[in-house]
N, C-alpha and C positions, 0 to 999 in steps of 0.2 A: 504494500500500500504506500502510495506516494503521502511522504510529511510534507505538512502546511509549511509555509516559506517563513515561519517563525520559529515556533518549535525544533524545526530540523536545523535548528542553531545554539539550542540553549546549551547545552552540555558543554564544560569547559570554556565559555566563554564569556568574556568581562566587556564586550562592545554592545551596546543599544540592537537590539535585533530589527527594529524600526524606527519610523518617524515618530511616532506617537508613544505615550507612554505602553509598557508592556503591564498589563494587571493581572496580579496571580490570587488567587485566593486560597486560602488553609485551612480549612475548617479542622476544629480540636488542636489549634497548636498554639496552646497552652499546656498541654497535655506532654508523656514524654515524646512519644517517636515525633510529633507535631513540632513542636518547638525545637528539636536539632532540627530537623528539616528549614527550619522558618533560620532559624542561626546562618545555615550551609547557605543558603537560599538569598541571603541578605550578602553573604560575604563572595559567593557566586555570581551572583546576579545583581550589581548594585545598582544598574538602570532598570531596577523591576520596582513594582509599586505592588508592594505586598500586604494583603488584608486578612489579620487573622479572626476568624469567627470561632470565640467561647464562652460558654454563659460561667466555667469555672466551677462546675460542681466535679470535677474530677484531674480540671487541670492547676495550676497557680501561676499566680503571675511572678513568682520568682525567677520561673523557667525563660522568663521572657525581659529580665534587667536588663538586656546588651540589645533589644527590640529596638527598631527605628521606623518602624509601619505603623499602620491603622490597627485598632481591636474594634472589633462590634462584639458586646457582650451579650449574645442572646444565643439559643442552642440551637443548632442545624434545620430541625424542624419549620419553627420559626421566622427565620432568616430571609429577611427582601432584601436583595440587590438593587443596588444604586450604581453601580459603577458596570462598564462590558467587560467579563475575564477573558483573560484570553488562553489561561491555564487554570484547571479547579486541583487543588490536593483534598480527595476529603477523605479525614483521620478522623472525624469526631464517632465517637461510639463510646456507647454502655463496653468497659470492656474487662471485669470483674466476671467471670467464666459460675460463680458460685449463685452469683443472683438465680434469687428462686421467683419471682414476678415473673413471668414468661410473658404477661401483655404487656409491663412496662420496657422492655427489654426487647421485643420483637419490635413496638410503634417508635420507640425515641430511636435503633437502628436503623427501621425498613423506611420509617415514614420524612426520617432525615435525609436518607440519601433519595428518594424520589424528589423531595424540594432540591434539592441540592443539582440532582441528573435535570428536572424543570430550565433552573437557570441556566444552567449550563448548554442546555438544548437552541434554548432565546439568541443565547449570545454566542453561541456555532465554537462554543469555548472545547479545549482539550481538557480530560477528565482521569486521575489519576485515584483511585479509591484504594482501602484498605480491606483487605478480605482475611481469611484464617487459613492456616495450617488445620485451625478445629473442623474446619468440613469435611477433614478426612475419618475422623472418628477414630474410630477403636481399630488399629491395623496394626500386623507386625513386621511388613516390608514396605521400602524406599515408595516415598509420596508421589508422583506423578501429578500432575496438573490435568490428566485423560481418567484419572481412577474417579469411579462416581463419587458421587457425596454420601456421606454416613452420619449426619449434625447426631451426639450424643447429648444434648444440652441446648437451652434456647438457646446460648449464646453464639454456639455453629449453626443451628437453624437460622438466625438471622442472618449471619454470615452467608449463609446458601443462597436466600434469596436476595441480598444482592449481586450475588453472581449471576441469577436469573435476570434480575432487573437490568444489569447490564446489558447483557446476550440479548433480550430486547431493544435496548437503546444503540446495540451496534445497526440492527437490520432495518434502524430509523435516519442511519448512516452518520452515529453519530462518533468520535474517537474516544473511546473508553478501554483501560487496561486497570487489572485488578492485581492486587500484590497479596500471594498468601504469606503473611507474616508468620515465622516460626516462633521461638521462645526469646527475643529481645533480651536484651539487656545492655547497661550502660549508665552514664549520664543524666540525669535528668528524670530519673524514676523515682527518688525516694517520698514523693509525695503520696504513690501511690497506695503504699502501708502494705495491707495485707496482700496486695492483688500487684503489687512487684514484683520484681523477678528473684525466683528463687536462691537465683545466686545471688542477690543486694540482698536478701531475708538471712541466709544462713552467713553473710559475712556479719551485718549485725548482731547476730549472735553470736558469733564469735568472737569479735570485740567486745564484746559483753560477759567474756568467761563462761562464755554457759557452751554446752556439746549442741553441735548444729543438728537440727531435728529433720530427718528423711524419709519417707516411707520405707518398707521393708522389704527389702536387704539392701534398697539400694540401688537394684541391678538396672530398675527404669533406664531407659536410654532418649533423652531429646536431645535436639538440634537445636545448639542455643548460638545465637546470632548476634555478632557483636553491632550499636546503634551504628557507629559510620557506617557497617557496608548496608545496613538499612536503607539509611541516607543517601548512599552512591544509585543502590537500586533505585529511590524511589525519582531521584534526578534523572536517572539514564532515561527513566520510561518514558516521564514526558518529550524525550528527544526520538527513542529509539522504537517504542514498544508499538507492537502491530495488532493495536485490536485483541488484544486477549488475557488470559490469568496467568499467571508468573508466579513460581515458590521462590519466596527469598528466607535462606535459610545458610546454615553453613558449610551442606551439602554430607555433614558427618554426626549420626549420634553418638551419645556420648552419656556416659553412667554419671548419678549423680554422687556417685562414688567417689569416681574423678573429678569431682564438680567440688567436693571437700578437700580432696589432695590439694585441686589445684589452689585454692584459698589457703590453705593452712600455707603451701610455699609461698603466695605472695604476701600474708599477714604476716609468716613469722611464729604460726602456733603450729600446735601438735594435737589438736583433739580429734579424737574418734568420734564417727556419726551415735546419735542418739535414733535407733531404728522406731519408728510409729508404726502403728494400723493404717492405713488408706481407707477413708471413708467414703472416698466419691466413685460410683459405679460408672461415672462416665469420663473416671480419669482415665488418658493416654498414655499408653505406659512404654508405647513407640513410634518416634516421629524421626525422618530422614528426609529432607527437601531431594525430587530429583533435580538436576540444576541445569536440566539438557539444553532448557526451551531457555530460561535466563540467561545461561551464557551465549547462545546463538542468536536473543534477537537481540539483549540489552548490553551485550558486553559485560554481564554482572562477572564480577571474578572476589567473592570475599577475602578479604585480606586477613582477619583472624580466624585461627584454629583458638579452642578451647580459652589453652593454658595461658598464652600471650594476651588473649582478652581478657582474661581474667585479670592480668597482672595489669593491664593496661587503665585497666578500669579503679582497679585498687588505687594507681599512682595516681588517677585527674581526681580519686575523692581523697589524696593526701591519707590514705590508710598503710598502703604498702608500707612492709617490713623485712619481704623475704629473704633469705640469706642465699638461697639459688637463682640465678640468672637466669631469664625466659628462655634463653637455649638449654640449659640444662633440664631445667623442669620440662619444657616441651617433651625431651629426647626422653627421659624415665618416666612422663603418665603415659604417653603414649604407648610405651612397655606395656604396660600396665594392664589398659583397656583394650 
């Protein structure tokens, strides 16, 4: 598919793509993966006129100190456009996996991004949405972007039907591409509390002297994704991406086993996992991005494995302790797992 004479310019470049201003819009980036993007996005694109939409029940405006754009505080749903985009990012979502409301959770999801694909229709804007790893459900081989959907939880069900809603709005010929997001982590999460990523959760306990709490034994395997190459994917698309759903992930699971090794090298401690019960029937207990279709149309190429993210992540929150160096630790978890 031939890209629009704008777009098919933005990636890596600091020149004005046009005469006129360029207008993106972000919806949830206040939120985490939103507000790197909105950062990347500002320091990328500094002739872009960027507008973040969030009403703030899930994001803060912390995330957004170093912001030089517009906020409209209202939620997705809601949201009248005043301005013509000419690129949409929409991040905003319920996206706490535990939420038991399934109506409030299906309409602030489905009913958001329908206003959101509305505007975006008006204004012949390029549209960059947030989808789930969680569509694939309960599997215990590599994810494919062709494997059906399996929502174990409202919150993959919604997730479904924006992928539906999309694949609609492509055959109304509109540019829409969908990003299955795997297990994030980074930067700009800890507002999240309980519903962070489990690596930010079990470092805080460990800073806290207490044994990091895992389900039993352990052996779970995800695919946890460091925020820049989130960030790199979610730029590439609007440049590169052809009309379709993409896993970005870091194309390797990995035990949460390893997920404590690697904390303890980069904090500095020695604790052993405290093994739990698993309480939720609709927990995944294996997730693996294939990355066939990401690397062929986005040029996505993750730059962190595991352990290096891990450590990477420790040093920008000033935690790092470790006494092994990222080459070191790399070389012996990967042993390991």
């Amino acid at each position: 598919m031939a890209k629009s004479s704008e777009t098919s310019r933005l990636s890596g470049r600091r020149s004005r793509p046009g005469a006129r201003s360029f207008y993106v819009l972000v919806t949830g980036g206040a939120g985490f993966i939103g507000s790197n993007l909105v950062l990347e996005l500002q320091r990328r694109w500094p002739w872009a006129q960027l507008t973040v939409v969030d009403d703030f029940r899930s994001g803060t405006f912390k995330n957004l100190s170093e912001y030089k754009g517009d906020v409209c505080a209202v939620d997705a749903v809601h949201f009248r456009a005043t301005d013509k985009y000419d690129c949409v990012y929409h991040l905003a979502s319920i996206t706490d996996t535990t939420v038991g409301d399934q109506r409030k959770m299906v309409h602030d999801n489905v009913e958001g991004f329908r206003n959101i694909l509305g505007i975006a229709r008006k204004h012949k804007a390029r549209v960059v949405y947030a989808s789930s790893a969680a569509t694939y459900g309960i599997a215990s081989t590599r994810m494919s972007e062709d494997s059906p959907p399996a929502p174990a939880n409202a919150y993959a069900f919604s997730k479904m039907i924006l992928d539906n809603m999309a694949e609609e709005a492509r055959k109304d010929g509109m540019r829409v591409d969908g990003l299955r997001f795997f297990n994030v982590y980074g930067p700009g999460e800890a507002h999240k509390g309980a519903s962070a990523s489990m690596i930010y959760q079990l470092a805080v306990q460990m800073r806290q002297e207490r044994r990091p709490r895992i389900f039993k034994r352990g052996e779970q395997r995800r695919d946890f994704v460091h925020i820049d190459d989130v960030v790199d994917a979610l730029i590439a698309t609007a440049d590169r991406g052809k009309n379709a759903v993409y896993n970005v992930g870091s194309g390797r699971g990995r035990s949460f086993n390893a997920v404590v090794r690697s904390l303890n090298a980069a904090l500095g401690t020695s604790f052993e996992p405290d093994y739990i019960d698993n309480p939720y029937d609709f927990y995944q207990t294996f997730t693996e991005a294939d990355l066939t279709r990401s690397k062929r149309d986005l040029g996505y190429a993750p730059k962190f494995e595991l352990e290096p993210g891990i450590l990477d992540y420790m040093k920008r929150l000033g935690w790092a302790r470790g006494r092994a160096s990222a080459e070191a630790q790399t070389s012996r978890t990967a042993r390991e797992v």
